[in-house]
N, CA, C and O atoms as a GROMACS GRO file, in nm:
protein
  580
    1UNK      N    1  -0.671  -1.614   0.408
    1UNK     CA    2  -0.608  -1.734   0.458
    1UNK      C    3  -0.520  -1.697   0.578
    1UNK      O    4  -0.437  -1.607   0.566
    2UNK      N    5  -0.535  -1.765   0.698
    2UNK     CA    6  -0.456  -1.801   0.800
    2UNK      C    7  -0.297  -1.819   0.790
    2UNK      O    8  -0.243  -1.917   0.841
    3UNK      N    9  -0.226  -1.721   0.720
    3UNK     CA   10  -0.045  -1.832   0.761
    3UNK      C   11  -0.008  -1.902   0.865
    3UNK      O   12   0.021  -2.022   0.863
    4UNK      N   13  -0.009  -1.801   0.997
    4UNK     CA   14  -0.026  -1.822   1.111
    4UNK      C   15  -0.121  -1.732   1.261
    4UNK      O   16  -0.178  -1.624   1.252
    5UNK      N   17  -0.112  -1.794   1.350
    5UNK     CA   18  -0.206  -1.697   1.454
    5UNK      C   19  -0.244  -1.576   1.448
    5UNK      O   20  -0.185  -1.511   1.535
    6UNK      N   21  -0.311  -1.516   1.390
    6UNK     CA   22  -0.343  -1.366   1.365
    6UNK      C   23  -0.284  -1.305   1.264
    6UNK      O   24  -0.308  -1.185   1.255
    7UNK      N   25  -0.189  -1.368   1.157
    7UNK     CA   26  -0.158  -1.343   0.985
    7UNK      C   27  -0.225  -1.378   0.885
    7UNK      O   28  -0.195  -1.482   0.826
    8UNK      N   29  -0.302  -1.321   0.856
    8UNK     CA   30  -0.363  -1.374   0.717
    8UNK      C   31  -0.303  -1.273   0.630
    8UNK      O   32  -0.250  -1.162   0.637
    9UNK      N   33  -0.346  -1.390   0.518
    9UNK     CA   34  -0.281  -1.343   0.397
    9UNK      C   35  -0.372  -1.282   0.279
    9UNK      O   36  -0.430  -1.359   0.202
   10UNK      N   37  -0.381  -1.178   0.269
   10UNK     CA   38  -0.483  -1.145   0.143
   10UNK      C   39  -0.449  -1.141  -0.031
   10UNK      O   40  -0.394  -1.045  -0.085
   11UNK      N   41  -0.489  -1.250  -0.095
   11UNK     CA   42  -0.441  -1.269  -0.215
   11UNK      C   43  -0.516  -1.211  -0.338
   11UNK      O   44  -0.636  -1.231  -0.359
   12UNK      N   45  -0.440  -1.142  -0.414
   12UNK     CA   46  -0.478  -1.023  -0.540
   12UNK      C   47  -0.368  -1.126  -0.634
   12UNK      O   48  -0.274  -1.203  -0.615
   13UNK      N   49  -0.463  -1.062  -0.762
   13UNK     CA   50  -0.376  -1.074  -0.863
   13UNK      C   51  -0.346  -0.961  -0.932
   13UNK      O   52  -0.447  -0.891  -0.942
   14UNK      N   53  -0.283  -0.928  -0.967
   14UNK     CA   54  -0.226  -0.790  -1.076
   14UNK      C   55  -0.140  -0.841  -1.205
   14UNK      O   56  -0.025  -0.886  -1.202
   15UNK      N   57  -0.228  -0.821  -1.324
   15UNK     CA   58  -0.189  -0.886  -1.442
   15UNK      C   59  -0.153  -1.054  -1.459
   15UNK      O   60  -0.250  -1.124  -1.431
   16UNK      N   61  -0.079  -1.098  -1.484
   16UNK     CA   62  -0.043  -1.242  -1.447
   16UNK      C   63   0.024  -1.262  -1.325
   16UNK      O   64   0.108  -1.352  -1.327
   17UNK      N   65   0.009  -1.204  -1.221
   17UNK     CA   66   0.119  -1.241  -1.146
   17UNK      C   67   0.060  -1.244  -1.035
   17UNK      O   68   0.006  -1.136  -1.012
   18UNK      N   69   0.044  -1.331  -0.943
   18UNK     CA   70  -0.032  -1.344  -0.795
   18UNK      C   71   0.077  -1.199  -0.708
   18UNK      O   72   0.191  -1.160  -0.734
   19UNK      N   73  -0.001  -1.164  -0.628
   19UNK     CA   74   0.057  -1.063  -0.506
   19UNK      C   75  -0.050  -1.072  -0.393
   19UNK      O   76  -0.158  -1.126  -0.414
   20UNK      N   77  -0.021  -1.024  -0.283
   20UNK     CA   78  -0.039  -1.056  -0.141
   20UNK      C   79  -0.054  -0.914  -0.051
   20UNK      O   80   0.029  -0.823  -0.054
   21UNK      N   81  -0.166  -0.914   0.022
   21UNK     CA   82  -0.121  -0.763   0.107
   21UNK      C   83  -0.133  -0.915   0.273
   21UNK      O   84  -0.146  -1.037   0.257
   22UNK      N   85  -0.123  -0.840   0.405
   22UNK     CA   86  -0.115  -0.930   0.512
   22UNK      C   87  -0.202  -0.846   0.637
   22UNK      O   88  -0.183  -0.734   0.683
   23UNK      N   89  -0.299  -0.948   0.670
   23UNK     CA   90  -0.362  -0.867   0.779
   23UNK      C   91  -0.306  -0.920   0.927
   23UNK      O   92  -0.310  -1.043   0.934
   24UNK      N   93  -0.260  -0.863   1.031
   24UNK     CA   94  -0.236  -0.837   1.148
   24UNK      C   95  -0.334  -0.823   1.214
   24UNK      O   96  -0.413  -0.730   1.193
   25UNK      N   97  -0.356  -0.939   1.339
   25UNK     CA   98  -0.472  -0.916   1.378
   25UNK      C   99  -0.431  -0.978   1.533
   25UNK      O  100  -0.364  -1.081   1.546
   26UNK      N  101  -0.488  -0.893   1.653
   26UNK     CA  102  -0.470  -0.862   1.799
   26UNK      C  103  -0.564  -0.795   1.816
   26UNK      O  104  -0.654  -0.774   1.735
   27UNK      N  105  -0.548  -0.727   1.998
   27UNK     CA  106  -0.636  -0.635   2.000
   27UNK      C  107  -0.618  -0.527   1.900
   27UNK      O  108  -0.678  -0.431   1.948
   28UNK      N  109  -0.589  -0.507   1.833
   28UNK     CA  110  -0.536  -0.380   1.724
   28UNK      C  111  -0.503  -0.459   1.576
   28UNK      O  112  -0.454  -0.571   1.564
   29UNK      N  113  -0.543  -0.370   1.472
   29UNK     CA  114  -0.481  -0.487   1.374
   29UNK      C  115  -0.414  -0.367   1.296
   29UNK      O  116  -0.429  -0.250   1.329
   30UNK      N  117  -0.329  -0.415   1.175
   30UNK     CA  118  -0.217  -0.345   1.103
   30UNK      C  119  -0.252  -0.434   0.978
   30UNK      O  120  -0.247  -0.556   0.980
   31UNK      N  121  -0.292  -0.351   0.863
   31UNK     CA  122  -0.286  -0.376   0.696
   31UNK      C  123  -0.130  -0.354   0.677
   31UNK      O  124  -0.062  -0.261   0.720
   32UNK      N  125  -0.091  -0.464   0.602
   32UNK     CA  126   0.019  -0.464   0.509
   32UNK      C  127   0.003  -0.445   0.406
   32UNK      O  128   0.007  -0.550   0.341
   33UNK      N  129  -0.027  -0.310   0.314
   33UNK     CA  130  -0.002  -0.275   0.184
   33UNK      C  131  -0.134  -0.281   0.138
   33UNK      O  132  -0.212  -0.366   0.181
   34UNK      N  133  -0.166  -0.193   0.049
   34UNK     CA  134  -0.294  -0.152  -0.024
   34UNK      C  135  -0.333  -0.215  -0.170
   34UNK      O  136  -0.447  -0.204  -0.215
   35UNK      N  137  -0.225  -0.282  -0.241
   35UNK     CA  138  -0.242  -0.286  -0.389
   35UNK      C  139  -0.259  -0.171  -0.475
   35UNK      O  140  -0.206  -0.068  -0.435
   36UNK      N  141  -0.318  -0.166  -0.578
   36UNK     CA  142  -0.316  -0.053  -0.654
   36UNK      C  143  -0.462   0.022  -0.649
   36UNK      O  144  -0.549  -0.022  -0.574
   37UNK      N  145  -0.478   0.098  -0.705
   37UNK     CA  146  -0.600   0.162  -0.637
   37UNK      C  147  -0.744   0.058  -0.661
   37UNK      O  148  -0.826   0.064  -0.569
   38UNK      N  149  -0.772  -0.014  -0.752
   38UNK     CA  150  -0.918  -0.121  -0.781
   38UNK      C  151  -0.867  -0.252  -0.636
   38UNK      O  152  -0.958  -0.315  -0.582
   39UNK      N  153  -0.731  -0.275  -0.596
   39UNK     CA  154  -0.698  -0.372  -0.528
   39UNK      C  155  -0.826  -0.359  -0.337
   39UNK      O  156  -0.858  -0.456  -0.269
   40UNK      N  157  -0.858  -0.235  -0.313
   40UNK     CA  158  -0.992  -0.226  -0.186
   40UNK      C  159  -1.065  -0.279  -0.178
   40UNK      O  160  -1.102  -0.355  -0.089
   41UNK      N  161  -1.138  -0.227  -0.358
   41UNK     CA  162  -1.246  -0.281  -0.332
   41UNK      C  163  -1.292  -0.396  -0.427
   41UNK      O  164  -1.410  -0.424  -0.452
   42UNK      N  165  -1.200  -0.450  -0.469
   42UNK     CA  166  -1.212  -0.613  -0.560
   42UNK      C  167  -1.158  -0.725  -0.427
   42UNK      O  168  -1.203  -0.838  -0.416
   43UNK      N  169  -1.042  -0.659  -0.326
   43UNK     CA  170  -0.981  -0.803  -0.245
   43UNK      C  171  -0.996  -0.764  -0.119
   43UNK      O  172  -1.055  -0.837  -0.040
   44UNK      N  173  -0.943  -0.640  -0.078
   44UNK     CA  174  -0.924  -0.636   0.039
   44UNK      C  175  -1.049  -0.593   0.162
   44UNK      O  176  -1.040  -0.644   0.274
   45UNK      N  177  -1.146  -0.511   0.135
   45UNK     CA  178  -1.273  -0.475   0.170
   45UNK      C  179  -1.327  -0.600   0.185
   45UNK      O  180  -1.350  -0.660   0.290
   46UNK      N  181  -1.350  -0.642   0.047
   46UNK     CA  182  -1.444  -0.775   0.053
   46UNK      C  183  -1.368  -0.839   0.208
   46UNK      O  184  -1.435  -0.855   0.309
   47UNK      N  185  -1.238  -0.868   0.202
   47UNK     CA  186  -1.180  -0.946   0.271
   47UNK      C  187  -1.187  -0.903   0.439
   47UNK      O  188  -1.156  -0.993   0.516
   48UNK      N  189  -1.206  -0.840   0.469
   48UNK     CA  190  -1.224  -0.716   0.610
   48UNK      C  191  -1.338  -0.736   0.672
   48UNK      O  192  -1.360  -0.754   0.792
   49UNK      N  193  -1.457  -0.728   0.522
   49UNK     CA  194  -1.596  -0.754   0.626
   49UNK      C  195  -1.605  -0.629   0.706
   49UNK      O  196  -1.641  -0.652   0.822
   50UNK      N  197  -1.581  -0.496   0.678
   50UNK     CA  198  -1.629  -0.459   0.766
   50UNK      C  199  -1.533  -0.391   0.872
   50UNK      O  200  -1.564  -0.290   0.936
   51UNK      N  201  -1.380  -0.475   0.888
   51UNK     CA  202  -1.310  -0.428   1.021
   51UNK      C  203  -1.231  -0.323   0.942
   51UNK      O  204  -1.183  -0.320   0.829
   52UNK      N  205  -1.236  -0.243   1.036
   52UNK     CA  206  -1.139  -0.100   1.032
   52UNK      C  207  -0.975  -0.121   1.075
   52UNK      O  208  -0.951  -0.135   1.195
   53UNK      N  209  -0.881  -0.123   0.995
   53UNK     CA  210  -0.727  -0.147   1.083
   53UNK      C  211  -0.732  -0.049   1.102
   53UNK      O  212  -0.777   0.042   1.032
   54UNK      N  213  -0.657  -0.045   1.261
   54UNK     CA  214  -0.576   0.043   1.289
   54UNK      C  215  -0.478   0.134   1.296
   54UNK      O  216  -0.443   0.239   1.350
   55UNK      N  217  -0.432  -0.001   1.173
   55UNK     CA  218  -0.276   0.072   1.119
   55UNK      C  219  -0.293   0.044   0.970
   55UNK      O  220  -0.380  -0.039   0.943
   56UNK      N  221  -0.214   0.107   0.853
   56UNK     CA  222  -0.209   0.057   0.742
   56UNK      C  223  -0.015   0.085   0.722
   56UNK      O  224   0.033   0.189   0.766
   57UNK      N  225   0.072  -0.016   0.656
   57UNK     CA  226   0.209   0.009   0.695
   57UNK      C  227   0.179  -0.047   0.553
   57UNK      O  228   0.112  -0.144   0.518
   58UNK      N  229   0.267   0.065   0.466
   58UNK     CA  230   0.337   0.073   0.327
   58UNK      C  231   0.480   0.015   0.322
   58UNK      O  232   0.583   0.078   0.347
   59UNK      N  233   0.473  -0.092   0.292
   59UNK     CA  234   0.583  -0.173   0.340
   59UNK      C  235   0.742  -0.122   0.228
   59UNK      O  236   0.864  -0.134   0.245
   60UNK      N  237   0.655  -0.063   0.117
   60UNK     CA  238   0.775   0.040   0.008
   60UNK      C  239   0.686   0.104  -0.092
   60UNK      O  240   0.569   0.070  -0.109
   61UNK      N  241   0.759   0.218  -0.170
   61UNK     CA  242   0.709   0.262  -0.247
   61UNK      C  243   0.685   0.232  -0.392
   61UNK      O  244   0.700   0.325  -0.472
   62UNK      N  245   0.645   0.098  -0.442
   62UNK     CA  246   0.601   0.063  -0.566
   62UNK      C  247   0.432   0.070  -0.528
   62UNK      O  248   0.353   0.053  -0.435
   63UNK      N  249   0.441   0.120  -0.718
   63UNK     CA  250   0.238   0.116  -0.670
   63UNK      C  251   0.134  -0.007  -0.656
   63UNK      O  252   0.012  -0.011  -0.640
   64UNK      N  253   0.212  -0.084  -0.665
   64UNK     CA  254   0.130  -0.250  -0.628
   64UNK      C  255   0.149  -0.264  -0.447
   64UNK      O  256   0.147  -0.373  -0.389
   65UNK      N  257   0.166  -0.148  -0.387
   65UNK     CA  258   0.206  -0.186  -0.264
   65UNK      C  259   0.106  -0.028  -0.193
   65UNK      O  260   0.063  -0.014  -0.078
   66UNK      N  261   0.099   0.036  -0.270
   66UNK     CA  262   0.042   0.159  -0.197
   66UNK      C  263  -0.044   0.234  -0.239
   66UNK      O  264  -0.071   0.346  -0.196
   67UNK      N  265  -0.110   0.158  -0.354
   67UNK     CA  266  -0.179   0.256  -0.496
   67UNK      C  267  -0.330   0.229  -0.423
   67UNK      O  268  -0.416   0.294  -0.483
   68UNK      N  269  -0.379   0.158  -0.321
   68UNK     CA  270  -0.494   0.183  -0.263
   68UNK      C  271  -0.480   0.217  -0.146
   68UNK      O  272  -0.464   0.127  -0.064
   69UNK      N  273  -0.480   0.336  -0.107
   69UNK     CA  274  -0.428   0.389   0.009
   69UNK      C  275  -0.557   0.461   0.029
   69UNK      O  276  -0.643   0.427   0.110
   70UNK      N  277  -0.564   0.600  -0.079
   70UNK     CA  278  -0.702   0.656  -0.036
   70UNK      C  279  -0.866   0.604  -0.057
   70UNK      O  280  -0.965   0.674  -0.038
   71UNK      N  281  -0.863   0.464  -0.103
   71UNK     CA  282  -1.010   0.357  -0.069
   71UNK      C  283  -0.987   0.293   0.066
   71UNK      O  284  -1.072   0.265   0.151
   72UNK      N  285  -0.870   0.278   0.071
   72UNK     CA  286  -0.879   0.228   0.252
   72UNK      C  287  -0.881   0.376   0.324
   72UNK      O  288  -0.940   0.392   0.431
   73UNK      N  289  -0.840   0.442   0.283
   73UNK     CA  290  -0.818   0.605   0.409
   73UNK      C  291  -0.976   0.609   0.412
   73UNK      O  292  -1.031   0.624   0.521
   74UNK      N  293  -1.063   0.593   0.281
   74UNK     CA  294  -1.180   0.565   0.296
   74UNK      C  295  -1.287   0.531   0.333
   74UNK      O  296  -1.389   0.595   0.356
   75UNK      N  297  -1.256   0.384   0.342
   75UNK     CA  298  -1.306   0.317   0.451
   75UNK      C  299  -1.302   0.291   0.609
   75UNK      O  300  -1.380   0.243   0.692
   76UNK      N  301  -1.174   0.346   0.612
   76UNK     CA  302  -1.105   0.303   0.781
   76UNK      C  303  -1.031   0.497   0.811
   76UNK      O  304  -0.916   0.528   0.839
   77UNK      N  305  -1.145   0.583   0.791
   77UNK     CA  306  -1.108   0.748   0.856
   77UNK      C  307  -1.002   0.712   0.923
   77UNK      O  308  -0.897   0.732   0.863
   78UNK      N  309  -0.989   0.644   1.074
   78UNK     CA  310  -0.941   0.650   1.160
   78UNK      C  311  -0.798   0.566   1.142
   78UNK      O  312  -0.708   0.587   1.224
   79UNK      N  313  -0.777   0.475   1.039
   79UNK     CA  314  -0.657   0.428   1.058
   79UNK      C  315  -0.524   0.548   1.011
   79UNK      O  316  -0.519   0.623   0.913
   80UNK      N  317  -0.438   0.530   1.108
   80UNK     CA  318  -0.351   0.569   1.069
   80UNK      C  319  -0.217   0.474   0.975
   80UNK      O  320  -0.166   0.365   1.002
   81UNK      N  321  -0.194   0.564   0.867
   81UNK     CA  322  -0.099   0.506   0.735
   81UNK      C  323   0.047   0.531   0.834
   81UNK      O  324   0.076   0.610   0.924
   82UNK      N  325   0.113   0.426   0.769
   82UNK     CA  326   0.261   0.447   0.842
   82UNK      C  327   0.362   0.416   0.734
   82UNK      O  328   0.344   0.304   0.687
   83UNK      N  329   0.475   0.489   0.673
   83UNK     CA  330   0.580   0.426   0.604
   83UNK      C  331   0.721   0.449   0.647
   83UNK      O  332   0.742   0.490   0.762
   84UNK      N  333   0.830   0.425   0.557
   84UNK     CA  334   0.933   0.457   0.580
   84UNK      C  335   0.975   0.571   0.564
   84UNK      O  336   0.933   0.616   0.457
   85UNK      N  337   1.059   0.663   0.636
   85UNK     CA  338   1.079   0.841   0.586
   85UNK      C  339   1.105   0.813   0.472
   85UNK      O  340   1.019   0.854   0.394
   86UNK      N  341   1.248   0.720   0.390
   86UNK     CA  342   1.251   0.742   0.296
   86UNK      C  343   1.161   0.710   0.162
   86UNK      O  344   1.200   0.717   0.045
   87UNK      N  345   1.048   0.678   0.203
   87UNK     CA  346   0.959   0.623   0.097
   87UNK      C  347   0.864   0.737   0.129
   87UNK      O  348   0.797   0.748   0.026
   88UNK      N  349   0.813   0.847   0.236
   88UNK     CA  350   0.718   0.881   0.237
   88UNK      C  351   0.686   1.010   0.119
   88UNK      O  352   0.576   1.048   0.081
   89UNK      N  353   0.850   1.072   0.067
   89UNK     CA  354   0.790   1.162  -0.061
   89UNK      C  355   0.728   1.069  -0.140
   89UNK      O  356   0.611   1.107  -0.146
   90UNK      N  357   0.740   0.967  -0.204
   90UNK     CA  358   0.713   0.930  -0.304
   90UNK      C  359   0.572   0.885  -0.297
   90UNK      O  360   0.487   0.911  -0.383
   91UNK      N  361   0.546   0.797  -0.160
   91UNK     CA  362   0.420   0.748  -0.130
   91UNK      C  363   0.321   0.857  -0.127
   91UNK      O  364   0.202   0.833  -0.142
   92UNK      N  365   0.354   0.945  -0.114
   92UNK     CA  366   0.257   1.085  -0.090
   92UNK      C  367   0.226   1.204  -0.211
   92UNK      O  368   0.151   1.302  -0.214
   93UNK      N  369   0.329   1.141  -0.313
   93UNK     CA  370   0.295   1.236  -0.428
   93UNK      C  371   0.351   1.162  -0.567
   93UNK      O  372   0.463   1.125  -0.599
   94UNK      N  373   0.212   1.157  -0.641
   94UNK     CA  374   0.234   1.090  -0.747
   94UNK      C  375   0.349   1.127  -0.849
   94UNK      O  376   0.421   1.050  -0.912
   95UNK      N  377   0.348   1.273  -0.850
   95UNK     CA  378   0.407   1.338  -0.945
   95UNK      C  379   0.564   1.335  -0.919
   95UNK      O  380   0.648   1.350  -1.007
   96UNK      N  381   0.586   1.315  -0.802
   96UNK     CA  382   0.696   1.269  -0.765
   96UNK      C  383   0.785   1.136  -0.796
   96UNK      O  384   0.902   1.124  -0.830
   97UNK      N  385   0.689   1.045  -0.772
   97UNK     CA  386   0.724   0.907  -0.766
   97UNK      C  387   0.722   0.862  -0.951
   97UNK      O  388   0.797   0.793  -1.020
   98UNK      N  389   0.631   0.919  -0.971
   98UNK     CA  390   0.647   0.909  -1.168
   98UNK      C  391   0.770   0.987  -1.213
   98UNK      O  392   0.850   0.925  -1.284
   99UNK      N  393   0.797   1.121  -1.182
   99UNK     CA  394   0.889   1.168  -1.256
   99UNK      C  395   1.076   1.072  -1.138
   99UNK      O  396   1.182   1.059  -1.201
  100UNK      N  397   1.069   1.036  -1.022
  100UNK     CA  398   1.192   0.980  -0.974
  100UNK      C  399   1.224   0.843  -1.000
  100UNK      O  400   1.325   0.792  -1.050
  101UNK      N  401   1.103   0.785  -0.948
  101UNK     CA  402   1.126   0.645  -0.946
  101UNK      C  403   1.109   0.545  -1.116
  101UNK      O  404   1.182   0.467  -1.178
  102UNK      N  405   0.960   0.610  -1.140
  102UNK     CA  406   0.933   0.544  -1.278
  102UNK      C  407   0.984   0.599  -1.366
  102UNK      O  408   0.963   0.527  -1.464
  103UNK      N  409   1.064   0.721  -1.410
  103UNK     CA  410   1.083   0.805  -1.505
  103UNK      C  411   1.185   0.840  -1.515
  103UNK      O  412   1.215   0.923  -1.601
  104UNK      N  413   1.280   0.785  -1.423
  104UNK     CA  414   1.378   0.871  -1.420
  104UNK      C  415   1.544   0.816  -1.529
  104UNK      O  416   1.657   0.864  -1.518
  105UNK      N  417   1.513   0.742  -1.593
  105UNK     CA  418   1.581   0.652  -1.684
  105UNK      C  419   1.538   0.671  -1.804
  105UNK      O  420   1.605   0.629  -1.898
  106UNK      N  421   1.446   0.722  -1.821
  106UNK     CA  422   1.342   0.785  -1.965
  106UNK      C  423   1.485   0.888  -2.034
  106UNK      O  424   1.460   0.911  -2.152
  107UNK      N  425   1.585   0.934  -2.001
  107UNK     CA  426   1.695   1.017  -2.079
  107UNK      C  427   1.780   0.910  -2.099
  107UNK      O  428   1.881   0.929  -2.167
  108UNK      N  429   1.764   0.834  -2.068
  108UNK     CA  430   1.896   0.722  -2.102
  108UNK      C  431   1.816   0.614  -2.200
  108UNK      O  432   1.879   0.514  -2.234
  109UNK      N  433   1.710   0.628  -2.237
  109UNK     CA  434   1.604   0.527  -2.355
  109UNK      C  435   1.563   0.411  -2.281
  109UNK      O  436   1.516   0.317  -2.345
  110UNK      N  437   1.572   0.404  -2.173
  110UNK     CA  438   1.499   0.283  -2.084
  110UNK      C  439   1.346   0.331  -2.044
  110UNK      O  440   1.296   0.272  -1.948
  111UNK      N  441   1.272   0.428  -2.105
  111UNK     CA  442   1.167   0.486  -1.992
  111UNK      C  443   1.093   0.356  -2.063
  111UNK      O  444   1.134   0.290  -2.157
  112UNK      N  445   0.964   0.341  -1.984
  112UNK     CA  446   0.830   0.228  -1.996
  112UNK      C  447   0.783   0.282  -2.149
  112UNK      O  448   0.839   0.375  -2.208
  113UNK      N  449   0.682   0.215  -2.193
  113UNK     CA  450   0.611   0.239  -2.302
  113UNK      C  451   0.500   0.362  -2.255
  113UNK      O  452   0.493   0.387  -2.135
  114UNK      N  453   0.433   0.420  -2.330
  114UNK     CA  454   0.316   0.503  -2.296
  114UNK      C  455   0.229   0.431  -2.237
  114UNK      O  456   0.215   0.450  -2.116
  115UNK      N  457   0.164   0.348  -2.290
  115UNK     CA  458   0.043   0.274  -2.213
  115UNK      C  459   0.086   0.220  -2.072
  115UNK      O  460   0.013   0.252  -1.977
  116UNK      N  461   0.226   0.122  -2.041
  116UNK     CA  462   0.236   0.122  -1.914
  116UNK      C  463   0.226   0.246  -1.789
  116UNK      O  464   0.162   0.263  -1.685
  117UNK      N  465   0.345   0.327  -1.876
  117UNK     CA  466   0.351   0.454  -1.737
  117UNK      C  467   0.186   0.528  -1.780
  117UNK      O  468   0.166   0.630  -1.715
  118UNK      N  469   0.125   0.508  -1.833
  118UNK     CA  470   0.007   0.603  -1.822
  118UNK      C  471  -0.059   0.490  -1.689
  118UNK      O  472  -0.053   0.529  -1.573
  119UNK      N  473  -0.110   0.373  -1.716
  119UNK     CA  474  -0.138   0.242  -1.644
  119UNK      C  475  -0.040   0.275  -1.492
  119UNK      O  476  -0.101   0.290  -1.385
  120UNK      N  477   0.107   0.283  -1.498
  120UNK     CA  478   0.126   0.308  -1.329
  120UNK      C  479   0.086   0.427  -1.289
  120UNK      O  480   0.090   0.436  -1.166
  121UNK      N  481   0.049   0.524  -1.346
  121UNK     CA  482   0.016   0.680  -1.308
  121UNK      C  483  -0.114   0.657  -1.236
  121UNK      O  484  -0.133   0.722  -1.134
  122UNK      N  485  -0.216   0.565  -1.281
  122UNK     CA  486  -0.355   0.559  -1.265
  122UNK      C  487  -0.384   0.419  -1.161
  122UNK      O  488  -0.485   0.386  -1.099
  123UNK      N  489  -0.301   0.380  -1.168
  123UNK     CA  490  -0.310   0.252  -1.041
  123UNK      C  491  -0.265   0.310  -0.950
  123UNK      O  492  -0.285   0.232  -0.857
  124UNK      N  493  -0.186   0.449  -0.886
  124UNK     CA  494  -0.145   0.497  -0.757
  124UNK      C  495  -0.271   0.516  -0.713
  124UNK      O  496  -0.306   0.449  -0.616
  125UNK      N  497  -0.364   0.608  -0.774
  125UNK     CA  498  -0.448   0.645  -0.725
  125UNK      C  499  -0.452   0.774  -0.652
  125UNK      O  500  -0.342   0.829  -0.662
  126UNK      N  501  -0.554   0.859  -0.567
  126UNK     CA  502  -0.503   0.986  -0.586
  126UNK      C  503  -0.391   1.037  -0.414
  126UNK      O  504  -0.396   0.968  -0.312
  127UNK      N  505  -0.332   1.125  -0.424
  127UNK     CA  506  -0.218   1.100  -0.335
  127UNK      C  507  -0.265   1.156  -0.166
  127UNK      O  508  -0.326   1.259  -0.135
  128UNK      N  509  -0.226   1.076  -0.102
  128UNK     CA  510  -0.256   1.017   0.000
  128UNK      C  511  -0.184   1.070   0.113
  128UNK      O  512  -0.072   1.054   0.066
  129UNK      N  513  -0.160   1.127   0.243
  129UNK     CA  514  -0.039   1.180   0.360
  129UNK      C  515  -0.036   1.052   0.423
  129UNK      O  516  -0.132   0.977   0.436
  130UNK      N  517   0.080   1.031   0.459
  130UNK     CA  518   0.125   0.945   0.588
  130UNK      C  519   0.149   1.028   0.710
  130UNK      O  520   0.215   1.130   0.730
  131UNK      N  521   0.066   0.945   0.793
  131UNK     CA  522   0.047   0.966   0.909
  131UNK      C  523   0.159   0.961   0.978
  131UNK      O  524   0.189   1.064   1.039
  132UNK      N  525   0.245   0.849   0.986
  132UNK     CA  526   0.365   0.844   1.060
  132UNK      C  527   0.510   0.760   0.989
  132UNK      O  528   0.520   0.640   0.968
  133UNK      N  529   0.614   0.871   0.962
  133UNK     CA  530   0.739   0.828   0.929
  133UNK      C  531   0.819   0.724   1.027
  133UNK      O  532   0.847   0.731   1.147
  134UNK      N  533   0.841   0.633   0.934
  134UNK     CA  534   0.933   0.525   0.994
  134UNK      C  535   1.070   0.540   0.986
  134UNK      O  536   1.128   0.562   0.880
  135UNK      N  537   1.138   0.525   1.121
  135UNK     CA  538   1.305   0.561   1.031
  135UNK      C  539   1.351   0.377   1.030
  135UNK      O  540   1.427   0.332   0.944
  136UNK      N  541   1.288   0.291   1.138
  136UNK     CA  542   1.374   0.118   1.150
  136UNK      C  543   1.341   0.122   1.241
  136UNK      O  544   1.295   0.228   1.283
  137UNK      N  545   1.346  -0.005   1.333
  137UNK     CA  546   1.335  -0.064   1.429
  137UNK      C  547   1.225  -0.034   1.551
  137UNK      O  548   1.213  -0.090   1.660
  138UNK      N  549   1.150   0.075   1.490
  138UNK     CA  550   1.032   0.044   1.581
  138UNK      C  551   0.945  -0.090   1.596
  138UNK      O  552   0.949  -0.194   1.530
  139UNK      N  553   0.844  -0.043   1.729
  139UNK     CA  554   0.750  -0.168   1.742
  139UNK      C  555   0.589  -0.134   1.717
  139UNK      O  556   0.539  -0.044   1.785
  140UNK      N  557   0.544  -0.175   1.662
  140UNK     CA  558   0.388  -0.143   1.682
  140UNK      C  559   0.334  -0.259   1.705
  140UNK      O  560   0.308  -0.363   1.644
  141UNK      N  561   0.318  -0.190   1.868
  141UNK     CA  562   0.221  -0.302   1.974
  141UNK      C  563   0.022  -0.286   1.922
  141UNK      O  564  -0.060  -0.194   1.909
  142UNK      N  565   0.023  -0.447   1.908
  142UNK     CA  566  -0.092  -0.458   1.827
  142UNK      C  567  -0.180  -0.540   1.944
  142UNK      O  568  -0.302  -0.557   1.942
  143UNK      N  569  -0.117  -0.572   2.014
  143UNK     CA  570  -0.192  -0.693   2.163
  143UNK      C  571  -0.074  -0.708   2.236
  143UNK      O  572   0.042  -0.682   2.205
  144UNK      N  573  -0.137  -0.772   2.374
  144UNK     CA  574  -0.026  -0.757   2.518
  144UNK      C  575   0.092  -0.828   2.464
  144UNK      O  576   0.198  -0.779   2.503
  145UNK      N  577   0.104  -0.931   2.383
  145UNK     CA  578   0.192  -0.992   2.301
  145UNK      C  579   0.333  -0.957   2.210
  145UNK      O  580   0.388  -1.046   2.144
   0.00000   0.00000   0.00000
């Protein structure tokens, strides 16, 4: 779907809950976010037809946002992945992002159940390099625009 002039919106669902990645489109186009690793090739592939982005931008490090990274690195060799420095350990190594982000409350009796954290371990998918650290306020020129 069209939001506006060259935004579409690509719509996934993950469990009950609608989610969204966003395609950028100019002479150059830029993926907003991967979904989890089945999210390529159930929404977003289908949805592409075919076009290769140029860019793929991990907009943060939860795995509903980056867990299909290496089915698009897949499909699109040439795009380069872009995130934030401070998201790029995590985006880049599972074992990381499970034992900091998802795990790290597991000594205080808050950790997930087994079946979930086994379920976020396996929706990252397998771990992926970013191409280029973001620190803020850059631009990525996508058309003369």
């Amino acid at each position: 779907m069209e939001v506006a002039p060259g935004i579409h919106r690509i719509e996934s669902v993950l469990g009950p809950r609608p989610f969204s990645q966003y395609l950028l489109r100019d002479e150059r186009s830029l993926l907003v976010d991967t979904g989890v690793k089945e999210t390529p090739a159930e929404v977003i592939l289908p949805f592409l037809d075919g076009l290769q982005p140029d860019f793929v931008l991990n907009s943060h490090a939860d795995v509903d946002h980056y867990g299909g990274n290496a089915a698009i690195r897949e499909a699109a060799p040439e795009a380069l992945f872009l995130a934030h420095a401070l998201d790029v350990p995590w985006i880049e190594s599972a074992e990381a992002i499970m034992r900091e982000r998802y795990g790290w409350y597991e000594a205080y009796g808050l950790g997930y159940e087994p079946d979930v954290f086994a379920w976020l371990r396996d929706a990252i998918g397998p771990d992926l390099p970013i191409d280029i650290s973001l620190r803020g306020g850059e631009n990525i020129r996508l058309g003369p625009n």
